[in-house]
mmCIF entry with sequence, helices, sheets and N, C-alpha, C, O atoms, coordinates in Angstrom:
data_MODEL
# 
_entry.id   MODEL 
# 
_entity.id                         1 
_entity.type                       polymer 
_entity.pdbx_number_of_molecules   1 
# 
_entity_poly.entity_id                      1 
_entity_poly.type                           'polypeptide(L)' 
_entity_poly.nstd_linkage                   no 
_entity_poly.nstd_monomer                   no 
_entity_poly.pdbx_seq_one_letter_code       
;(UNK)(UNK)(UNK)(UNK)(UNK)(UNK)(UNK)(UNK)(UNK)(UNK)(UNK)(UNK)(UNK)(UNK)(UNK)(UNK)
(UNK)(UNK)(UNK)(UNK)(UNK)(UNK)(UNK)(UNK)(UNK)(UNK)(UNK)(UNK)(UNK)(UNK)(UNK)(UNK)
(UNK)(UNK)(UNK)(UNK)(UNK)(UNK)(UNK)(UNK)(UNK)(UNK)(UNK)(UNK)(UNK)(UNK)(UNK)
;
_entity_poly.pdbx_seq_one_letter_code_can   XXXXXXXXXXXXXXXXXXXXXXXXXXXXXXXXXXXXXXXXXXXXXXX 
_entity_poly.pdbx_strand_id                 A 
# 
loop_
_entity_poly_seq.entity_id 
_entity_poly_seq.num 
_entity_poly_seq.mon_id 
_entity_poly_seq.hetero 
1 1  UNK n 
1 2  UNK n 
1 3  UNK n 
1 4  UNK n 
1 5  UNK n 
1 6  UNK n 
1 7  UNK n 
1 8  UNK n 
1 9  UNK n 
1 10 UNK n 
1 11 UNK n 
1 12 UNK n 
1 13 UNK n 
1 14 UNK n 
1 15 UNK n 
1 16 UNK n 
1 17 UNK n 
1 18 UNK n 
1 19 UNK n 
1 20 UNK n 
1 21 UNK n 
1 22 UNK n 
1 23 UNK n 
1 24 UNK n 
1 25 UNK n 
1 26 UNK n 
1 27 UNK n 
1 28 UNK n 
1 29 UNK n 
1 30 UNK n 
1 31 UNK n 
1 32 UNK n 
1 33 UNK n 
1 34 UNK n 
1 35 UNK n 
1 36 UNK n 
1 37 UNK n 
1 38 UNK n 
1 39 UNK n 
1 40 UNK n 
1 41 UNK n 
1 42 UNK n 
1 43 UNK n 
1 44 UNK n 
1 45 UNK n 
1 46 UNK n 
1 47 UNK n 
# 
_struct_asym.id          A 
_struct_asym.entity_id   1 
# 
loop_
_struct_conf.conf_type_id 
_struct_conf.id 
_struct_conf.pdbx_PDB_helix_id 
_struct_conf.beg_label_comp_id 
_struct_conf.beg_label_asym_id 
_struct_conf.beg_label_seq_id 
_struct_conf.pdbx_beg_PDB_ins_code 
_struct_conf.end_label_comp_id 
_struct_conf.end_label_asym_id 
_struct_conf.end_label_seq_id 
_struct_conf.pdbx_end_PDB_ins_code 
_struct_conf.beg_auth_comp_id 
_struct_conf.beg_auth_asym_id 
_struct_conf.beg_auth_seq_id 
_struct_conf.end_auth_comp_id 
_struct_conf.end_auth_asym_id 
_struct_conf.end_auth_seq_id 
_struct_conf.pdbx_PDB_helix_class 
_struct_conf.details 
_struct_conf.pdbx_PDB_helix_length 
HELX_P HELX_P1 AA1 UNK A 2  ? UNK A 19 ? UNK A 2  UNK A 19 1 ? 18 
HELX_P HELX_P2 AA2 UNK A 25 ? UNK A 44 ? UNK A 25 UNK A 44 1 ? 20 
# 
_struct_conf_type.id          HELX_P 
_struct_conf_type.criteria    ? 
_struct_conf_type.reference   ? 
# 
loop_
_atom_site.group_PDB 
_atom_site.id 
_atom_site.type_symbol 
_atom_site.label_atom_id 
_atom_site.label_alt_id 
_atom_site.label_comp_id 
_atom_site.label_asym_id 
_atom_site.label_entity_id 
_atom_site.label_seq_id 
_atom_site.pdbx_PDB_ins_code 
_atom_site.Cartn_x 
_atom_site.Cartn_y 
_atom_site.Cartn_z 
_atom_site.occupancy 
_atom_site.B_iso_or_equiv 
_atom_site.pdbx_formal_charge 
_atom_site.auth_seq_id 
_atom_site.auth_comp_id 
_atom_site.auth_asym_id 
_atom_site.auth_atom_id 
_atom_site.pdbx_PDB_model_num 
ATOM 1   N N  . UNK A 1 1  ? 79.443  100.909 88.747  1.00 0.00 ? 1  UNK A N  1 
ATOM 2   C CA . UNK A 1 1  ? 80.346  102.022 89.030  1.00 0.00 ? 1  UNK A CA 1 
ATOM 3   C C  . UNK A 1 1  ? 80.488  102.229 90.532  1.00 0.00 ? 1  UNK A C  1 
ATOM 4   O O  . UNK A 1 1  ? 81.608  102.465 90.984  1.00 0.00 ? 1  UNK A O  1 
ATOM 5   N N  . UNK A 1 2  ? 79.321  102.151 91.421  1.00 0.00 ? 2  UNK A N  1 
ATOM 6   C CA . UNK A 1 2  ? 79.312  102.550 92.531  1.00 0.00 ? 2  UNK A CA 1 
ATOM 7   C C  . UNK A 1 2  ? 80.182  100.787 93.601  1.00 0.00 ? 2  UNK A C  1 
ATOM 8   O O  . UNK A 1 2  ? 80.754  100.650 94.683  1.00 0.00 ? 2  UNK A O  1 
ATOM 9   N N  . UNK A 1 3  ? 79.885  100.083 92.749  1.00 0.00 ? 3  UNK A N  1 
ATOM 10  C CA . UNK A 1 3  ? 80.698  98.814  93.649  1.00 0.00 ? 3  UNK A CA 1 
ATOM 11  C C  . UNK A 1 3  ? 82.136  99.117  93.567  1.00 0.00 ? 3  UNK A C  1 
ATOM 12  O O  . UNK A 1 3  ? 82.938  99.128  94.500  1.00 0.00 ? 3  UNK A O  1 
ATOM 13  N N  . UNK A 1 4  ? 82.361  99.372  92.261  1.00 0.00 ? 4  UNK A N  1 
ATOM 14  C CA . UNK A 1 4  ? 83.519  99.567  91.399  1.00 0.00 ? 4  UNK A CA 1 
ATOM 15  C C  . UNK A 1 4  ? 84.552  100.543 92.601  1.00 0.00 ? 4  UNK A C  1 
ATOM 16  O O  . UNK A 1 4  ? 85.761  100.578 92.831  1.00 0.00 ? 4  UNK A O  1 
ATOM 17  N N  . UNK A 1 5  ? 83.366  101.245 93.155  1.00 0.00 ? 5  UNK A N  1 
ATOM 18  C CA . UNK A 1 5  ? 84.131  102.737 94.005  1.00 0.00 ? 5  UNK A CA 1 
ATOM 19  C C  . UNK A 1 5  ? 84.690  101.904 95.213  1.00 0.00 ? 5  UNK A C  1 
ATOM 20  O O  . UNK A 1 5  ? 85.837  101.710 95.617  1.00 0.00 ? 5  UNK A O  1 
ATOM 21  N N  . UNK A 1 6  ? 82.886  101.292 95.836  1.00 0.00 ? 6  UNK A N  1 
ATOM 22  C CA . UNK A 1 6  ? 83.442  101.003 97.175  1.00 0.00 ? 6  UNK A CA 1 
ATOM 23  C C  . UNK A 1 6  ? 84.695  99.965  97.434  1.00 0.00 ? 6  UNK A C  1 
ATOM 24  O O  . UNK A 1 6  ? 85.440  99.985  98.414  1.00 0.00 ? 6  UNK A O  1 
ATOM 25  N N  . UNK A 1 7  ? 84.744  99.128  96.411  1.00 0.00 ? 7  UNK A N  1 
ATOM 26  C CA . UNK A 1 7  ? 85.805  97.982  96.687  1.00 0.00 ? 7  UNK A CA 1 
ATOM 27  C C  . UNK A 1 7  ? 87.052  98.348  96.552  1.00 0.00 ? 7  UNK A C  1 
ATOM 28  O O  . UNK A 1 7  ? 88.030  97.649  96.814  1.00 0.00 ? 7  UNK A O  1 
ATOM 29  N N  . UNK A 1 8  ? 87.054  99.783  96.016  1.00 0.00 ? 8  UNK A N  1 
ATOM 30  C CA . UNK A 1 8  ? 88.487  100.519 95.814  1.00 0.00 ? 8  UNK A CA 1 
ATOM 31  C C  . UNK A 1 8  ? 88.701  100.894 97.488  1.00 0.00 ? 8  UNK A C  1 
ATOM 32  O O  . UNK A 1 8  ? 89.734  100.664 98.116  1.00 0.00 ? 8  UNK A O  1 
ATOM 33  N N  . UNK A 1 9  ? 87.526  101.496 98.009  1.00 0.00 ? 9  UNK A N  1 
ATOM 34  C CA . UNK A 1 9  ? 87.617  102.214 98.642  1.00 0.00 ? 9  UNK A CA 1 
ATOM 35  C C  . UNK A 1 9  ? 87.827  101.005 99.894  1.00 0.00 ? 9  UNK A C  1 
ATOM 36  O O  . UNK A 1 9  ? 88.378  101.185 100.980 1.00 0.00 ? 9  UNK A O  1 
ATOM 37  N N  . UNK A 1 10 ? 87.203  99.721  99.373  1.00 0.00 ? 10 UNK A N  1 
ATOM 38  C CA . UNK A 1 10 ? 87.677  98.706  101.045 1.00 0.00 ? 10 UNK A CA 1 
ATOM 39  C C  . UNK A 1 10 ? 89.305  98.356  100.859 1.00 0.00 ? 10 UNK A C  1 
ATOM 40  O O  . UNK A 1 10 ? 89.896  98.157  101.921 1.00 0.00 ? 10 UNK A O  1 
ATOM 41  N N  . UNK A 1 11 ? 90.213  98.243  99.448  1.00 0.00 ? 11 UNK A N  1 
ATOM 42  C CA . UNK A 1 11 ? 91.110  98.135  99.276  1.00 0.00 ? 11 UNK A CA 1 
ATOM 43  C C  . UNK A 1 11 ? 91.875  98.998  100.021 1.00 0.00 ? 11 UNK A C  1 
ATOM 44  O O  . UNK A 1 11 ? 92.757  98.766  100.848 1.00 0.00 ? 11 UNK A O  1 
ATOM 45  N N  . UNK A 1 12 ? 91.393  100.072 99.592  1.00 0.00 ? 12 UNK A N  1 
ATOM 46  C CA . UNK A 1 12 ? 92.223  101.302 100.549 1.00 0.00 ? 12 UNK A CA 1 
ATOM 47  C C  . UNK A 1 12 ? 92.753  100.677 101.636 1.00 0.00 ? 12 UNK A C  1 
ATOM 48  O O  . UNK A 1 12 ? 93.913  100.330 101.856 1.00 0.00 ? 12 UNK A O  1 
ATOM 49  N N  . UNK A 1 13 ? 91.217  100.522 102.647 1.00 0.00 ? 13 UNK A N  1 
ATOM 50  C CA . UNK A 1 13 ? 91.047  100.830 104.065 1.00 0.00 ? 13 UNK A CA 1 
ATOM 51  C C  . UNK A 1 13 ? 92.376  99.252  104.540 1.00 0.00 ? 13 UNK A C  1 
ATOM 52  O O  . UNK A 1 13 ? 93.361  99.337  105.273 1.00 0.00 ? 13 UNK A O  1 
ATOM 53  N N  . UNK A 1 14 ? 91.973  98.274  103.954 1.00 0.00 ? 14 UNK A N  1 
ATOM 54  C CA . UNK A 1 14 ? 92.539  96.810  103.912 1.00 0.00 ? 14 UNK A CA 1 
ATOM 55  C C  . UNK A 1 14 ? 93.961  97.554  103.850 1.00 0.00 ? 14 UNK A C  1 
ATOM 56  O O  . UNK A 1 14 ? 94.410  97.779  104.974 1.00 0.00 ? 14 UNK A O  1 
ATOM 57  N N  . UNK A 1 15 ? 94.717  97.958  102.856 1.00 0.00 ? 15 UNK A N  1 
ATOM 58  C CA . UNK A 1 15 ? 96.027  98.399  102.486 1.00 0.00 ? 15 UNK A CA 1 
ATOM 59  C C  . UNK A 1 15 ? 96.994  99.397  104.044 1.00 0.00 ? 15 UNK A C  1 
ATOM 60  O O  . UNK A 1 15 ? 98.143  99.264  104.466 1.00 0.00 ? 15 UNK A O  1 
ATOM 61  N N  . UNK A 1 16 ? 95.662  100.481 104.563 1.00 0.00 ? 16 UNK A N  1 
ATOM 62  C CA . UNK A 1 16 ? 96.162  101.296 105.713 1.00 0.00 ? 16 UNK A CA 1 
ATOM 63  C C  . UNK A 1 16 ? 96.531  100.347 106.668 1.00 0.00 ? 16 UNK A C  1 
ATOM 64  O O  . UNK A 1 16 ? 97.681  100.241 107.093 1.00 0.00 ? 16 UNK A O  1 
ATOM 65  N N  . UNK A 1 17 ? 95.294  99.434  107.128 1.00 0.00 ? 17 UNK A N  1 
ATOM 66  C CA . UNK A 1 17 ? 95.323  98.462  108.276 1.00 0.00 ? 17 UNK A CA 1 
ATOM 67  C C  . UNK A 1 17 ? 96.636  97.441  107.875 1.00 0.00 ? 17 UNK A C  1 
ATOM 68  O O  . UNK A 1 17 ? 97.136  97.140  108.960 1.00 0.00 ? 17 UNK A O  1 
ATOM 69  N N  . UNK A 1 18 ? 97.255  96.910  106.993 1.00 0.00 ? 18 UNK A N  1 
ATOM 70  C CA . UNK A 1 18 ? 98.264  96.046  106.701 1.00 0.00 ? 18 UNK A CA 1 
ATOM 71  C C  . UNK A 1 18 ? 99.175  97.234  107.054 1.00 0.00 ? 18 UNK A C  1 
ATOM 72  O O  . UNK A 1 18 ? 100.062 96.863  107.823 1.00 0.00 ? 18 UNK A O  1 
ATOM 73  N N  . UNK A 1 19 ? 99.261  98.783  106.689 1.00 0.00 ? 19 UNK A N  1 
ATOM 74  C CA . UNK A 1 19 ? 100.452 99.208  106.672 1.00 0.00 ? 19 UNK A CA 1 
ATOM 75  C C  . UNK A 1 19 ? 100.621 99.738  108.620 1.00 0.00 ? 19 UNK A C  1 
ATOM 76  O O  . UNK A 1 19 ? 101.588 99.779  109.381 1.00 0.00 ? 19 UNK A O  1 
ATOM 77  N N  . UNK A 1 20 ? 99.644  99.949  108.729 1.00 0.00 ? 20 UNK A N  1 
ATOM 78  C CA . UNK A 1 20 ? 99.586  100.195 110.409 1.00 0.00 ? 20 UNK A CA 1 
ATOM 79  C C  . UNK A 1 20 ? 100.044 99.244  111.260 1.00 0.00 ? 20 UNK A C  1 
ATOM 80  O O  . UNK A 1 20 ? 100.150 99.503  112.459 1.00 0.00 ? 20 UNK A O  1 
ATOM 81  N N  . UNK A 1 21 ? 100.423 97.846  110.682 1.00 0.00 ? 21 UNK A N  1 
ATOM 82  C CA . UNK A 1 21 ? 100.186 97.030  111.803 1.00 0.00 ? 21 UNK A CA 1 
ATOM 83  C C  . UNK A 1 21 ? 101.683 96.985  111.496 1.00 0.00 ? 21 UNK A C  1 
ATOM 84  O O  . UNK A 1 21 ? 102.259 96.307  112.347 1.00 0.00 ? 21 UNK A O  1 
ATOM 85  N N  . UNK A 1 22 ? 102.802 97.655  110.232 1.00 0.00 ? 22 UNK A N  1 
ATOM 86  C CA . UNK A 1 22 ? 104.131 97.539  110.788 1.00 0.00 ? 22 UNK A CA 1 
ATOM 87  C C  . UNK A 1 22 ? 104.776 98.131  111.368 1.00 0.00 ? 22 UNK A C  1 
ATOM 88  O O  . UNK A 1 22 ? 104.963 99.301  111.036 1.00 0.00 ? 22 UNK A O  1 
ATOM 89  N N  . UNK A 1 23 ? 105.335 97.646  112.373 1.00 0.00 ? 23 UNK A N  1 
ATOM 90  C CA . UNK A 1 23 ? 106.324 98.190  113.080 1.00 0.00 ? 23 UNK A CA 1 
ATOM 91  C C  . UNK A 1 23 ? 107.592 99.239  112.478 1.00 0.00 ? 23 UNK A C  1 
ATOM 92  O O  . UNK A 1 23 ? 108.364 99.669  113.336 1.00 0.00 ? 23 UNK A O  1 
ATOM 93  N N  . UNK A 1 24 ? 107.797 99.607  111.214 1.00 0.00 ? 24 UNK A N  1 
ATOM 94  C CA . UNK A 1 24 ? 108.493 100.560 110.584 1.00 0.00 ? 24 UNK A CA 1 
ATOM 95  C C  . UNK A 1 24 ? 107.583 101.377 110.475 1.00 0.00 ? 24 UNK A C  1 
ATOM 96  O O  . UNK A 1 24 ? 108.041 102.496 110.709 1.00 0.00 ? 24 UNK A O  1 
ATOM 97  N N  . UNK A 1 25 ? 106.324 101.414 110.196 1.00 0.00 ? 25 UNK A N  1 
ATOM 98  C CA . UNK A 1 25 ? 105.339 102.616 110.071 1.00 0.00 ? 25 UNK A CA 1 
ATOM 99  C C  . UNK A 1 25 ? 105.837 103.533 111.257 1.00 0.00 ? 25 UNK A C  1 
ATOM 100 O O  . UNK A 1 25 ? 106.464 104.584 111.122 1.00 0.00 ? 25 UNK A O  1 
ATOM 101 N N  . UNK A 1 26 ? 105.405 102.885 112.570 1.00 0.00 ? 26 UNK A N  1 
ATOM 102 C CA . UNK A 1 26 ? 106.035 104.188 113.279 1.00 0.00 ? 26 UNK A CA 1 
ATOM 103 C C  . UNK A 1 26 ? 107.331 104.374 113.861 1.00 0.00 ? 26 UNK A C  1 
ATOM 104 O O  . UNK A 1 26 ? 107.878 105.248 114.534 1.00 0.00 ? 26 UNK A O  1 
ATOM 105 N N  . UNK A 1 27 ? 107.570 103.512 113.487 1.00 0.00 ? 27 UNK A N  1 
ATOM 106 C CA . UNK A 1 27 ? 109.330 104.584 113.501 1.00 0.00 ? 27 UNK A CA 1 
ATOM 107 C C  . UNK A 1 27 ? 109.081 105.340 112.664 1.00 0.00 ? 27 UNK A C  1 
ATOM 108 O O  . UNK A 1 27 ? 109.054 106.381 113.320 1.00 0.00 ? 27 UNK A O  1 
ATOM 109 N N  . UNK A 1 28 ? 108.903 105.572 111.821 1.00 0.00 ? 28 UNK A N  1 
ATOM 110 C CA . UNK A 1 28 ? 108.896 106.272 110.104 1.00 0.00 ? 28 UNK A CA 1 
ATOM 111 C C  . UNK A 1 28 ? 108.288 107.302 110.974 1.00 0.00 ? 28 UNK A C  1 
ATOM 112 O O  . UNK A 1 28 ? 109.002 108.303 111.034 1.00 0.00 ? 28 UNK A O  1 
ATOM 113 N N  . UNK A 1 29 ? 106.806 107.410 111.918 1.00 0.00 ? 29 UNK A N  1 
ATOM 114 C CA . UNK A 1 29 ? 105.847 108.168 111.939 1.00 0.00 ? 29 UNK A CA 1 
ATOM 115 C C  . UNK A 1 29 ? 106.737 108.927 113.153 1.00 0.00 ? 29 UNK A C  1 
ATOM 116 O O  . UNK A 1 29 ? 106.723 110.156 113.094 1.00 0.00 ? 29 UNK A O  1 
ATOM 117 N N  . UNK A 1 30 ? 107.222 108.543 113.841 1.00 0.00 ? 30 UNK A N  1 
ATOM 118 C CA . UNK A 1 30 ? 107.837 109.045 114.870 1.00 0.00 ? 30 UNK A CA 1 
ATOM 119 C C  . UNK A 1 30 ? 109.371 109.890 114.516 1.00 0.00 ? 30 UNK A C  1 
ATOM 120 O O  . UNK A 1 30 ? 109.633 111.006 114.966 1.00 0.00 ? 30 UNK A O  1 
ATOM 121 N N  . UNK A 1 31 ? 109.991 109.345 113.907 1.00 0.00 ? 31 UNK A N  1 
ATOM 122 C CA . UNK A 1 31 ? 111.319 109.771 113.019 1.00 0.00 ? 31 UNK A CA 1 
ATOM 123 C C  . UNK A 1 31 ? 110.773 111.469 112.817 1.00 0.00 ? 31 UNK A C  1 
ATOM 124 O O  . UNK A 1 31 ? 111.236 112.459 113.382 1.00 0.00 ? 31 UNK A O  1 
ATOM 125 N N  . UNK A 1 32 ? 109.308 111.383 111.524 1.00 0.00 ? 32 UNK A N  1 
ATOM 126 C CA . UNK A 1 32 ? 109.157 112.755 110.960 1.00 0.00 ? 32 UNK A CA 1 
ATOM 127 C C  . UNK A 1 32 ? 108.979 113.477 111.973 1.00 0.00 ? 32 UNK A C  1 
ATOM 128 O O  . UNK A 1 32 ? 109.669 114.497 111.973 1.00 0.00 ? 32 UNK A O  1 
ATOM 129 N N  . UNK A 1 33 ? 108.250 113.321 112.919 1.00 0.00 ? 33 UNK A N  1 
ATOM 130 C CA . UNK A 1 33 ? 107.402 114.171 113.852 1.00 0.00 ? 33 UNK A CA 1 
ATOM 131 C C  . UNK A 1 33 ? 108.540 114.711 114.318 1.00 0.00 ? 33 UNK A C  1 
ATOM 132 O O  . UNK A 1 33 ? 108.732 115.920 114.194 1.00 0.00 ? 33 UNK A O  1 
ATOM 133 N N  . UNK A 1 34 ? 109.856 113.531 115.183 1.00 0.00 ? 34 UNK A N  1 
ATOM 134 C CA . UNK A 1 34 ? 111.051 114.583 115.639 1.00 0.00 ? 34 UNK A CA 1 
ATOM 135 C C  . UNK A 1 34 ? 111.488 115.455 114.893 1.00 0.00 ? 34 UNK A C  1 
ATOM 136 O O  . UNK A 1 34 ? 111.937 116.481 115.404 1.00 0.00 ? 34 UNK A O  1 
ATOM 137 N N  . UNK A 1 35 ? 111.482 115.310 113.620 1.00 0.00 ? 35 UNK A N  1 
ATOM 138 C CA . UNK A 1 35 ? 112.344 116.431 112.321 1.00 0.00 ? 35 UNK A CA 1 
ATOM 139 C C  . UNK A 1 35 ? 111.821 118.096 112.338 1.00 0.00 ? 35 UNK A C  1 
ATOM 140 O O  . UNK A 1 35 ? 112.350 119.202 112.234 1.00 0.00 ? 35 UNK A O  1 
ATOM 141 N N  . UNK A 1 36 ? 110.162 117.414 112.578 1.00 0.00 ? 36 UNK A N  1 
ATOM 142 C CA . UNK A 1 36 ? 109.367 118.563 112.317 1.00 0.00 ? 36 UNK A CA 1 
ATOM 143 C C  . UNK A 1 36 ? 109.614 119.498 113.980 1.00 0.00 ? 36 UNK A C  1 
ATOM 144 O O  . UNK A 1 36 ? 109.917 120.679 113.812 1.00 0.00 ? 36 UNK A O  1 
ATOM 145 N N  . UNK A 1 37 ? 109.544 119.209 114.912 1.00 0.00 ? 37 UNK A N  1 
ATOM 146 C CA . UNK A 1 37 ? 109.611 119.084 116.403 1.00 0.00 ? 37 UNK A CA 1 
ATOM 147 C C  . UNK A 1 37 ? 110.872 120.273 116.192 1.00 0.00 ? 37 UNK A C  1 
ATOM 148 O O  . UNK A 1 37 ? 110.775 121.471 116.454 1.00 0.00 ? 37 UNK A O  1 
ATOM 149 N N  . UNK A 1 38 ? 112.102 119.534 115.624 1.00 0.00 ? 38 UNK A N  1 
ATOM 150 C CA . UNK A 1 38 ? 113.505 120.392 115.536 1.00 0.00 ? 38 UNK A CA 1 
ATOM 151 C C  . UNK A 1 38 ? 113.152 121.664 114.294 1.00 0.00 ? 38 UNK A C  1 
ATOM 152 O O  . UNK A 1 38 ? 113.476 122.838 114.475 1.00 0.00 ? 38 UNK A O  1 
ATOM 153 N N  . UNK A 1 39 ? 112.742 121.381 113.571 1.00 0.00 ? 39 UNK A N  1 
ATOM 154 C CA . UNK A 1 39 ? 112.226 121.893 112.441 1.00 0.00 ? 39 UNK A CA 1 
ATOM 155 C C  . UNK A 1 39 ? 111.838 123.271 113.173 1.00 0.00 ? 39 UNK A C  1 
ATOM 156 O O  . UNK A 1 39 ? 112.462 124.330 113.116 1.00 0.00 ? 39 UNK A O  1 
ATOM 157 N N  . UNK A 1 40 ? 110.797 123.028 113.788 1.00 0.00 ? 40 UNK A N  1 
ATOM 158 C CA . UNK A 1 40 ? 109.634 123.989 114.344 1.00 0.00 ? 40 UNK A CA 1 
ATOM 159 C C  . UNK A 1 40 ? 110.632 124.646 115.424 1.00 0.00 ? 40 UNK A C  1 
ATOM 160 O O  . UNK A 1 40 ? 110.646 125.874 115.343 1.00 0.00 ? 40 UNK A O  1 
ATOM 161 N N  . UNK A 1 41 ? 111.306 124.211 116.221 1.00 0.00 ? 41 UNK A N  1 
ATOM 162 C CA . UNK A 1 41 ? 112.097 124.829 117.736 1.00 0.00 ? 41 UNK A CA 1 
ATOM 163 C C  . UNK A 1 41 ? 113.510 125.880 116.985 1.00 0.00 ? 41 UNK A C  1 
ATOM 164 O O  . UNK A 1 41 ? 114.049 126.823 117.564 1.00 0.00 ? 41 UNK A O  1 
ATOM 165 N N  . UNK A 1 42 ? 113.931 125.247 115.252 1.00 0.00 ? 42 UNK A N  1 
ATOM 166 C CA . UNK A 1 42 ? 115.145 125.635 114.861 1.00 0.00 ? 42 UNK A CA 1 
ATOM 167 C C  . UNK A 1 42 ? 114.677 127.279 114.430 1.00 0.00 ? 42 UNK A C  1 
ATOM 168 O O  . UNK A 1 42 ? 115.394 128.254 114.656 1.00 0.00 ? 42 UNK A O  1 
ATOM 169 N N  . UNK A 1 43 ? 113.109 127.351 113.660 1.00 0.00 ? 43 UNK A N  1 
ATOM 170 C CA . UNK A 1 43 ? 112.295 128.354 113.160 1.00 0.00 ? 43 UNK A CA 1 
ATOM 171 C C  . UNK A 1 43 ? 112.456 129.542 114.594 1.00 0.00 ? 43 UNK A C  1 
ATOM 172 O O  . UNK A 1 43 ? 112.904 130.687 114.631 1.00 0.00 ? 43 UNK A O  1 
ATOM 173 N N  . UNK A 1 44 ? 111.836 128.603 115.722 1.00 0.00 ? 44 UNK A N  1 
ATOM 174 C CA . UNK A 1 44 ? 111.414 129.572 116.632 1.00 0.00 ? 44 UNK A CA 1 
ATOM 175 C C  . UNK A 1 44 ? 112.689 130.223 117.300 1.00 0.00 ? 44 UNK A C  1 
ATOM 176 O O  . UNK A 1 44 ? 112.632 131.381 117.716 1.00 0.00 ? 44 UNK A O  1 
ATOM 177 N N  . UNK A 1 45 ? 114.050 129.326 117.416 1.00 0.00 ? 45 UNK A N  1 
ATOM 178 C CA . UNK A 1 45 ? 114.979 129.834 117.644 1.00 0.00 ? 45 UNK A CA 1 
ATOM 179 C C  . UNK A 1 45 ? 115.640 131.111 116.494 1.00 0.00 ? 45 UNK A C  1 
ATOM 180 O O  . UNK A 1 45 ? 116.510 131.799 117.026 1.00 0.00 ? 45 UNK A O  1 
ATOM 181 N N  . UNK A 1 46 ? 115.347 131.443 115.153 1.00 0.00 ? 46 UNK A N  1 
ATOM 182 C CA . UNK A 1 46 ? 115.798 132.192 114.732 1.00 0.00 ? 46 UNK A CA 1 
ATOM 183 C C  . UNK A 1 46 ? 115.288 133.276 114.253 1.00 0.00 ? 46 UNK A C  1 
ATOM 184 O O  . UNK A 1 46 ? 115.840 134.052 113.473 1.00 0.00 ? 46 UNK A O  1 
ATOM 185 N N  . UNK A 1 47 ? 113.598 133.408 114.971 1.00 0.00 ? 47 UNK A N  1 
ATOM 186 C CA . UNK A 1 47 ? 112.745 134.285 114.710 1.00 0.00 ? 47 UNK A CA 1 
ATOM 187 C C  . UNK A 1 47 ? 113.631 135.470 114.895 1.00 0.00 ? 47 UNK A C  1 
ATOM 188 O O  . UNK A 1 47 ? 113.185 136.605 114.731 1.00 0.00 ? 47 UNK A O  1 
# 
């Protein structure tokens, strides 16, 4: 049970590191952050 966990758990880590190393990840990661950025300035503008 407990191997059962960790090898899920190296899958994980294996799966992040493949998804980190693409170059759409951060656009993607950068894209939201501006949304939220306007998001957050559109809030503060209509307090």
């Amino acid at each position: 049970m407990r191997d059962l966990k960790a090898s899920k758990r190296r899958g994980l880590v294996n799966k992040a590191k493949s998804w980190l190393r693409r170059p759409e990840t951060f656009k993607i990661a950068s894209f939201a952050l501006n949304l939220i950025n306007l998001l957050a300035r559109a809030i503060d503008h209509f307090k």
